[in-house]
C-alpha angles and dihedrals in degrees: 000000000000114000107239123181085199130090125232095245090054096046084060089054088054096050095047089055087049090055097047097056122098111252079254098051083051107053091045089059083052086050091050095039082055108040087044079047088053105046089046088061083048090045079064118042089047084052088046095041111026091160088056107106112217095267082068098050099050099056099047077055088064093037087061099045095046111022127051093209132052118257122268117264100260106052100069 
């Protein structure tokens, strides 16, 4: 069983609001749960490597989204 900190009453709440909301508005709360998902990674990676340029950080961004395994050695 998933661990949830929500109640199920206020799961339902969550859901009816869902459902109120028009397929844009949606879709616009997805984009901003994404992009706050996102520059938390990046809040990260820059806390666990200060001396990484942007270049670096950037890259290690896509790798998380799009690969399970960091990247060999040689490819930073």
């Amino acid at each position: 069983m998933p661990f949830s900190d929500t109640t199920p009453e206020a799961r339902e709440v969550q859901f009816r609001i869902y459902r109120a909301m028009s397929g844009e508005q949606r879709l616009l709360l997805a984009y901003e749960m994404s992009m706050f998902a996102r520059e938390l990674a990046r809040a990260r990676i820059i806390s666990d490597h200060p001396e990484w340029d942007e270049a670096l950080v950037n890259r290690e961004l896509l790798r998380i989204a799009f690969l399970p395994d960091p990247l060999p050695p040689g490819f930073r």
